[in-house]
N, C-alpha and C positions, 0 to 999 in steps of 0.2 A: 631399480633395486638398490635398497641403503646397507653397504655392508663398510663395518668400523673393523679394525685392525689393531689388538693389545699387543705389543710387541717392544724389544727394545736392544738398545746397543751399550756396551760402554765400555773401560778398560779392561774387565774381566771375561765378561760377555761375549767378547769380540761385535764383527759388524755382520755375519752372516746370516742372523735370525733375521734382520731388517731386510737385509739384501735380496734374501730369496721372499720375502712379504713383497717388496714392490714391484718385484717381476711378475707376481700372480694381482697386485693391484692395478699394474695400468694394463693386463689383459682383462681386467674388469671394466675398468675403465672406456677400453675401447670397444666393447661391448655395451659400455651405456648404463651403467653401475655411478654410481654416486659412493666416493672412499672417503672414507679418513683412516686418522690414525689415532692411537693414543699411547703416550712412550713417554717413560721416567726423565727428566733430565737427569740420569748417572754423568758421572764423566767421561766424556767419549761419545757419547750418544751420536746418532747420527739424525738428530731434529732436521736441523738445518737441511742436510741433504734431502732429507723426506720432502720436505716444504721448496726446495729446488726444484723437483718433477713434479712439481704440481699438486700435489697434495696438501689439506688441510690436518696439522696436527695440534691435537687435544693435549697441552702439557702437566704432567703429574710431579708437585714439586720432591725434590730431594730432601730425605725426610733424613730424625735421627732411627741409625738400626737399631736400635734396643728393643721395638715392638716386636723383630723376625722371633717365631719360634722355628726351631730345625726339624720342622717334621720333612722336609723333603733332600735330598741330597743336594741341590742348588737353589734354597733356601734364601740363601744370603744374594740371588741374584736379583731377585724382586725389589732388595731395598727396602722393604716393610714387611709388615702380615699381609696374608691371603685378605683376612678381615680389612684389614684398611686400604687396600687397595680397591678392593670390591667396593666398597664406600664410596671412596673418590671415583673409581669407574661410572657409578650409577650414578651420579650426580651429571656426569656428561649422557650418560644414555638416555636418559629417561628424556632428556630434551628433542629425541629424534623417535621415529623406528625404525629400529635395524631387522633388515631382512636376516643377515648374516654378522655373527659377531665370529670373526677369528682368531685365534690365541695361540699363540708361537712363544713359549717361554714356559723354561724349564722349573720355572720357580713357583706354577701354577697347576693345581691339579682339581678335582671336582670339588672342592672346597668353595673355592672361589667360584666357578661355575654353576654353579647352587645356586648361592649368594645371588646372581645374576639373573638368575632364570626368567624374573619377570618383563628382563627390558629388551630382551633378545628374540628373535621367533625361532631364529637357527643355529648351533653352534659347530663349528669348524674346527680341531686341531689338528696345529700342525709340529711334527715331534718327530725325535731320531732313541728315543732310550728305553721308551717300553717300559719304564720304572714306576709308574706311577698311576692311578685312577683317573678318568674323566669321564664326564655325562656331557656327551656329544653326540652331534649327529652325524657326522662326516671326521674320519681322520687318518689324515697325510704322514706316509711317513716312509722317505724316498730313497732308503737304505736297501742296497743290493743285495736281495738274498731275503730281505724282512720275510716272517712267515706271518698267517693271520692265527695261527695261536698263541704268539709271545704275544696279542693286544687282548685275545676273545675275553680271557678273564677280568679284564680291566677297564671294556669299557660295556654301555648299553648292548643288548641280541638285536636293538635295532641299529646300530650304529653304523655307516656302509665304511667299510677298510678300502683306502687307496694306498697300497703299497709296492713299491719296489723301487729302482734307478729309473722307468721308464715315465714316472710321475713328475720326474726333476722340474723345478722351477728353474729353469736357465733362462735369459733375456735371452729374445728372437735373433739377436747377432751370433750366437751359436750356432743356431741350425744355419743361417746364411752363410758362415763361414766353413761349415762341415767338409759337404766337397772340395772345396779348394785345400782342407787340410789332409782331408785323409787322400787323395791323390798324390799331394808333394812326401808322403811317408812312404810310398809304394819303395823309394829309393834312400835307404836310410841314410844321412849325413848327420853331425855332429858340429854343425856351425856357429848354432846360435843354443844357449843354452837359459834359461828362463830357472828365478827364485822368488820364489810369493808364497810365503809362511803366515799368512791370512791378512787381513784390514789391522790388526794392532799388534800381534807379537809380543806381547807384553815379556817374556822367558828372552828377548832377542834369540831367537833360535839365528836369524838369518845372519849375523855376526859369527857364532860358531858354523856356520856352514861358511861362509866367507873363508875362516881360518883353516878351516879343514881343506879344502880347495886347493889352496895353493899346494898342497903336496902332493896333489895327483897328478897325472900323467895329459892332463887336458890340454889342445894344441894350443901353442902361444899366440896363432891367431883368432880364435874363439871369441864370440859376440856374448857378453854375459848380461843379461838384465834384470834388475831387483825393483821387484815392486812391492810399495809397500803404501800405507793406507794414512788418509791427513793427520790420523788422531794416534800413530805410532809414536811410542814415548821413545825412540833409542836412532832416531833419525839423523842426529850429528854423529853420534858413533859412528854407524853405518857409512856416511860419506866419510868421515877420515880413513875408516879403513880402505875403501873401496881406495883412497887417493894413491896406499903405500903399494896395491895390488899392479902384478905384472900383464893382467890381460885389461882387453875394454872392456871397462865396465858401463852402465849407464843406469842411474836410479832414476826410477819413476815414481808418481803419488797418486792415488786415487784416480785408478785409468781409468776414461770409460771408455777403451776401445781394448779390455781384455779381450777378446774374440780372436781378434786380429794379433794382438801379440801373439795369445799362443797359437795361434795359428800357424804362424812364423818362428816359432820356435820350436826346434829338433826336439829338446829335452826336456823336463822340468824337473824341479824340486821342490815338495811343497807338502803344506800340511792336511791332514787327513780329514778336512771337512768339506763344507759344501760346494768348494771348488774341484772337490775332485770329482762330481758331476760334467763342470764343463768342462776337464780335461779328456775326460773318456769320449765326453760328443765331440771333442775333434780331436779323438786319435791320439794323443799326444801323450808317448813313455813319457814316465813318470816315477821318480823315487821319492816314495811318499815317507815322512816324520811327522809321528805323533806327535801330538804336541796338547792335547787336552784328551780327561780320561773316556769325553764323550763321542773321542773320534775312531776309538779303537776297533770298534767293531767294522765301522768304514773300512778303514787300511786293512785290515783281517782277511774282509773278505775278498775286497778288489786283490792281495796278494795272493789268496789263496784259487781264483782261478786268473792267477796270471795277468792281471788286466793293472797292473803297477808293482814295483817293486816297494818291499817296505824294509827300511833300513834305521838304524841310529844315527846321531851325525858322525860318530868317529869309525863308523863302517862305511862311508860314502866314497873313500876313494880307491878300494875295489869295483864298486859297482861300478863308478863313473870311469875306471879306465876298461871294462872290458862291456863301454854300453852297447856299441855296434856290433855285438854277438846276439844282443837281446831284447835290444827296440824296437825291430820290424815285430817279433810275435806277441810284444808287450804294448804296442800299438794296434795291431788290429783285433785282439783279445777284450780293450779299451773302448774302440768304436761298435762292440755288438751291446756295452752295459747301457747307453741311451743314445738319444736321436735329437734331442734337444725341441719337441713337442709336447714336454712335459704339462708346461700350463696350461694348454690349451685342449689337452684333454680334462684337467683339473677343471676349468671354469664350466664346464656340460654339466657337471655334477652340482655346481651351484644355481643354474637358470631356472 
């Protein structure tokens, strides 16, 4: 099976669209699936990494914006028209056949899908905003709570809906690390405290959470770690502050053993997107900041049954001093929203 991958990363974007694509591509893969990709070079992109795990990517040069028209809310993520993309797409399709064309980007709706129609056999989206039209076959969309009437009006009556938290695309080191995290929660402690405000942070949120910090009540010998992603623009900031700070701090960059950290970590802080999948699969409270307007509904809902806190950053040092009143029921609240075999039921529905 030939399935290609339109998707893309860059400083506005962030790196999650890509992130959660190649966790559902090498379960393809190891399944016997032939991947690629095809992704703008924006700035930021995550090429390179795609082409790291083994995949071939299809590159789309960085064009002038002037051709975007604004019909969509994130319009301007695309970097061109729906039209010109479709262009340049078909020019790599047509040279293959794709079983599966999947399309993960907000800046895409049945416009472009249209346009395509004749190089694809089947098309896949995958989406969190429910704002917009598509003529698809299949589409993903891994928000807790989603219902199948905010999509019915908007896409095909054949279309199958995979929706909820239990779809999550999380890499397999999730679920391996599951038990071992939600055991060590059974006994709540506040040792090690974890901040990942997404791959780019472009707002530096994690700097004002830094400064906020120091005026709570958190033990002076507290384990703090900041991870943050290669293509984060505010990374010398970040370490000077961390230098003037009174606890241990230790920054990291483009982990690939998140699993394990938060596995190991009591607390977190972090922003409301597709990481806050694999916080829920291992358990791990969580005070969650917005930090882009398409995560709002995420953090909404994980708050409103319980399964993370959602705060500002200049309300974070109430929460964070009375967290061992309400971590044990915001962690196991956490571990019922997914199990971290999200792909693997996803890919059934592609074979």
């Amino acid at each position: 099976m030939r399935v290609v991958f339109r998707v893309d990363a860059s400083l506005q974007i962030g790196t999650g669209h890509v992130r959660r694509c190649l966790t559902l591509a090498k379960a393809l893969k190891e399944n016997g699936s032939t991947v690629d990709f095809i992704c703008r070079k924006h700035v930021g992109n995550l090429i390179n990494k795609i082409r790291s795990t083994g995949f071939n990517v299809f590159e789309l040069e960085l064009l002038s914006e002037d051709s975007i028209n604004n019909k969509l809310f994130h319009s301007q993520w695309l970097g061109t028209s729906q039209e010109q993309d479709a262009i340049e797409c078909a020019g790599i399709l047509k040279l293959m056949e794709v079983d599966w064309l999947i399309v993960d980007h907000y800046g895409i709706d049945e416009d472009w899908q249209q346009l395509l129609e004749e190089y694809y056999n089947k098309l896949m989206v995958i989406d969190d905003l429910a704002d917009r039209k598509h003529k698809c076959d299949i589409l993903l969309d891994q928000t807790h709570g989603r219902q199948d009437q905010e999509y019915r009006s908007i896409v095909p009556k054949s279309c199958g809906l995979l929706l909820g938290s239990h779809y999550a695309l999380l890499r397999p080191e999730f679920a391996k690390w599951r038990q071992y995290s939600l055991e060590r929660r059974k006994r709540p402690e506040l040792n090690h405290l974890l901040i990942n405000m997404g791959g780019i942070d472009l707002e530096n949120f994690t700097l004002r959470i830094l400064n906020e910090i120091t005026s709570s009540n958190l033990p002076s010998d507290i384990v703090i770690t900041v991870v943050l992603g290669n293509n984060s623009p505010h990374q010398d900031c970040i370490r000077a502050k961390v230098a003037t700070m009174p606890f241990k701090i230790e920054v990291k960059y483009d982990v690939d053993n998140m699993a394990e950290i938060m596995a190991n970590s009591d607390l977190a802080i972090g922003a409301g997107g597709a990481t806050s999948w694999e916080r829920c699969c291992l358990g791990l409270a969580t005070i969650q900041i917005i930090t882009a307007h398409n995560q709002q509904l995420i953090a909404k809902n994980l708050h409103k049954v319980n399964a993370a806190k959602l705060s500002k950053v200049n309300s974070l040092s109430k929460l964070l001093n009375t967290a061992k009143q309400w971590m044990l029921d915001v962690s196991g609240n956490a571990s019922k929203i997914c199990n971290g075999t999200g792909a693997s039921i996803v890919i059934k529905y592609l074979q």
